[in-house]
C-alpha angles and dihedrals in degrees: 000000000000124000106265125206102207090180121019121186124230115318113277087236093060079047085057094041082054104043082055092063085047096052091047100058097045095049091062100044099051082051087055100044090042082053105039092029100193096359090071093039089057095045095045095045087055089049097046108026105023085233133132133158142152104271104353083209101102125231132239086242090047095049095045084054092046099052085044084077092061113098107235083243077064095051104040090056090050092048082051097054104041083049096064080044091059099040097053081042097061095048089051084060096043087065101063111079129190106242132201123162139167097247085172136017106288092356120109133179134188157161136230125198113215133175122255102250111228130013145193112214112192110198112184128232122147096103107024112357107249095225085169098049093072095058085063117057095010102050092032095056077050098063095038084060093237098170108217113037117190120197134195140181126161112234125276129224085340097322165030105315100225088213093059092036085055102047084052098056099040086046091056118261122173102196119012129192134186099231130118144181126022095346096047090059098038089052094048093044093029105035134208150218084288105014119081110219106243121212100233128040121198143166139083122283149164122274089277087052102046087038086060094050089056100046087044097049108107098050097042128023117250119202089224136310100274111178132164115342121265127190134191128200111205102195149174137187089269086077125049143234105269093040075063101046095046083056088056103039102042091062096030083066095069093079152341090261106043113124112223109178136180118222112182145139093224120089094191090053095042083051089040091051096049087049100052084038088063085039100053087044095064085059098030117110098206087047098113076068104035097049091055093048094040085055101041106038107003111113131184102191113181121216129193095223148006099256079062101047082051091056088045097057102038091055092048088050095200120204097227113019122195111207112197097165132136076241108044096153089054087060088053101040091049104033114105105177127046140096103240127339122217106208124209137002095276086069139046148172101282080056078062106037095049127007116013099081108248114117109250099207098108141153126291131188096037094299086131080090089075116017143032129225134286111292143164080264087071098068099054130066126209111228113183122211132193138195143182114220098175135052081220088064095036094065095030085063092036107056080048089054107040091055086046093058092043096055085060087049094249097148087166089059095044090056086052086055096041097043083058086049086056100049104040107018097041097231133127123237121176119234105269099021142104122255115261111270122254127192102239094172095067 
C-alpha cells in the first residue's frame, strides 16, 4: 500500500513563499540596527513591543524587585527544573575529556575543550513567556563556564515577566535586557553603543527570530536554526486516539505556524484522532493558535507497516517526536534524523520542553539530518595543540612532511619542514627541495 496523507498542511511552495517575506524583512532591519546601533533598538522595541525605557538592560535592584513577584511555589518548581537541566548538563560535560597523548616518540598531540567566551541567549515571551527557555541556554552556558552570559526576552503583557527574569538570574545571567525579536538578536550579534557583540548566539524564536540567526551566522555562532516547533506522533493501535490529539495539540498551540503531524499504521486510530483533534479544539483555551496551526500545517499520513512509518519520519526529520509503538526501543535504535525522541506513553513532549532535564532547544526544517540539539557541548569549542619534545621526532615528521608538501607543489611549507631537519636532524637540505628519503619502515 502507498503511504496516504489523509490530512496535508499548506504546499511547500506557500511555506517558501513565506519563508521570502521573512527573509526580507529581516534583512532590512539587522542593516538598520547595524547602522543606527540603539537608536533602531529603541525604535524597533516601541513598534513591535510597545515598550520604552531608559536603559532596557535591567538592573541588579530591578531584577531583585521583579523576582520578588514570583510565589515561592513559583520559585521552588523553577529551581526544580533548572536543577534536572544542570544536572544532565554536567554529566554532558563530564563526558568531554581533555585528551593528550604521545602518537609518536617524542610527538604529542592533544585537545583542549574551552568555553565560548561570551553568549547571547534569546528566551521568548511575547506571546507565552517561555519560563523554560532560559535553563537552557542560560543554565547550560552556566555549566559549560562560558564567562559573559547575555539574556534577552521581549516584555509580556508591558513588562518584565517576573517567571522568565527569575529563571535568568538564577541561571546565571551576567547582563539581562528586556528586548525581544529581530532587534534583541542583532544587538546582541551585532552590538551597539551600549551593548558589547557576543560570539555565540542561542535560544528558540518565531520565523523573524530564527530568520535573524541565519542571516547573522558567520559572524557570530549560532547554537542551530531552531524555527517554529514541530512535533511528530509515531503511533500504533496500543495507544488511542486522545492520547494522540493532546500530543498534537499541545505543541500545535505554540504558534500559527507550528507543524504537528500523525504518522501510524492504523487507519481507525489516524480517523479517530482527526475526530477527538476537531473535538478538543472546541474546549481548548489556546485554541484561536492551535486551529490555525492544526489546518495549515497539521498532517495525519497512514503507512502499511512499520519499516514505512520509519521512512516517513526520518524524511520529515521532525524536531520532537513522540514514539507510542508496541516497539518503542526499535524506533530508537533505528531512527537516524530527529531532534529529540519521547518513548513511550508515560512521557511527552512538555516533559521535554520544561522539567525533565533534556535541553529543548532542538532542530526544525529537517536539520535533524545534520545536528543535534543545543547542549552543554555547544558552548564549548575543541582546540587541538601539538608539540615536538625530541630532535629524533623533529626530523622523523619533518622529512614526511616536507615531501608531502612538495608533492602539492608548497615549496613555502616544505622550507618550514626542512629548516626544522637542519637544526635538529643535522642534515642538509637544500632550499626547494624534499627532505632525503629515509626508509622508516626498517
Amino acid at each position: 500500500m502507498a503511504i496516504e496523507y489523509l490530512k496535508r498542511g499548506k504546499p511547500e511552495a506557500d511555506r517558501a513563499e513565506d519563508d521570502a517575506k521573512v527573509a526580507e524583512i529581516v534583512g532590512a532591519t539587522l542593516k538598520q540596527i547595524e547602522t543606527e546601533g540603539d537608536v533602531a533598538v529603541r525604535a524597533l522595541a516601541n513598534k513591535f513591543d510597545g515598550y520604552d525605557r531608559g536603559s532596557y538592560r535591567l538592573s541588579d535592584a530591578e531584577i531583585k524587585d521583579i523576582i520578588a513577584k514570583v510565589s515561592p511555589r513559583e520559585m521552588e518548581d523553577i529551581r526544580f527544573a533548572q536543577e534536572q537541566v544542570r544536572n544532565f548538563a554536567k554529566a554532558q560535560r563530564d563526558s568531554m575529556l581533555d585528551i593528550e597523548l604521545e602518537t609518536l616518540p617524542g610527538v604529542i598531540l592533544g585537545h583542549k575543550n574551552i568555553p565560548v567566551q561570551s553568549v547571547g541567549c534569546y528566551v521568548p515571551g511575547g506571546k507565552f513567556p517561555m519560563v523554560a527557555s532560559a535553563h537552557m541556554s542560560v543554565a547550560t552556558a552556566s555549566v559549560a563556564g562560558v564567562p559573559r552570559i547575555v539574556a534577552c526576552t521581549p516584555p509580556f503583557e508591558g513588562e518584565p515577566n517576573p517567571g522568565v527574569i527569575a529563571a535568568m538570574h538564577l541561571g546565571g545571567a551576567h547582563e539581562i535586557y528586556v528586548l525581544g525579536g529581530i532587534q534583541a538578536v542583532g544587538a546582541m550579534a551585532l552590538g551597539t553603543e551600549t551593548i558589547d557583540p557576543v560570539h555565540l548566539l542561542v535560544g528558540p524564536g518565531n520565523a523573524f527570530v530564527a530568520e535573524a540567526k541565519r542571516q547573522l551566522f558567520g559572524r557570530v555562532g549560532i547554537d542551530l536554526f531552531a524555527g517554529p516547533t514541530e512535533t511528530m506522533v509515531i503511533a500504533d493501535e496500543t495507544v488511542d486516539a486522545e492520547l494522540c490529539a493532546t500530543d498534537l495539540l499541545g505543541q500545535a498551540e505554540h504558534g500559527y505556524n507550528s507543524p504537528a503531524v500523525l504518522v501510524t499504521n492504523s487507519r481507525m486510530l489516524a480517523e479517530e484522532t482527526l475526530t477527538e483533534i476537531n473535538r478538543i479544539l472546541t474546549i481548548l483555551p489556546t485554541a484561536g493558535t492551535a486551529s490555525v496551526s492544526w489546518a495549515d500545517y497539521g498532517e495525519v499520513i497512514l503507512c502499511d507497516s512499520y519499516d514505512e512509518m520509519l521512512a516517513v519520519a526520518d524524511d520529515i526529520a521532525s524536531e520532537h517526536v513522540q514514539v507510542m509503538t508496541d516497539r518503542d526501543d526499535w524506533f530508537l535504535e533505528h531512527m537516524t534524523c530527529y531532534g529529540a525522541l519521547f518513548l513511550g506513553p508515560r512521557t511527552n513532549v512538555a516533559n521535554g520542553d520544561k522539567v525533565i532535564g533534556t535541553n529543548h532547544t532542538l532542530p526544525t526544517k529537517k536539520a535533524g539530518r545534520y545536528t543535534g540539539g543545543l547542549w552543554v557541548g555547544k558552548f564549548l569549542k575543541t582546540h587541538s595543540y601539538q608539540k615536538i619534545l625530541t630532535d629524533e621526532a623533529a626530523t622523523t615528521v619533518g622529512e614526511y612532511g616536507s615531501r608531502l608538501c612538495m608533492l602539492e607543489g608548497f615549496v613555502g611549507h616544505a622550507e618550514q619542514c626542512n629548516i626544522r631537519v637542519r637544526r635538529f636532524g643535522g642534515i642538509n637540505v637544500p632550499y626547494g627541495e624534499g627532505a632525503p628519503y629515509r626508509d622508516t619502515t626498517k
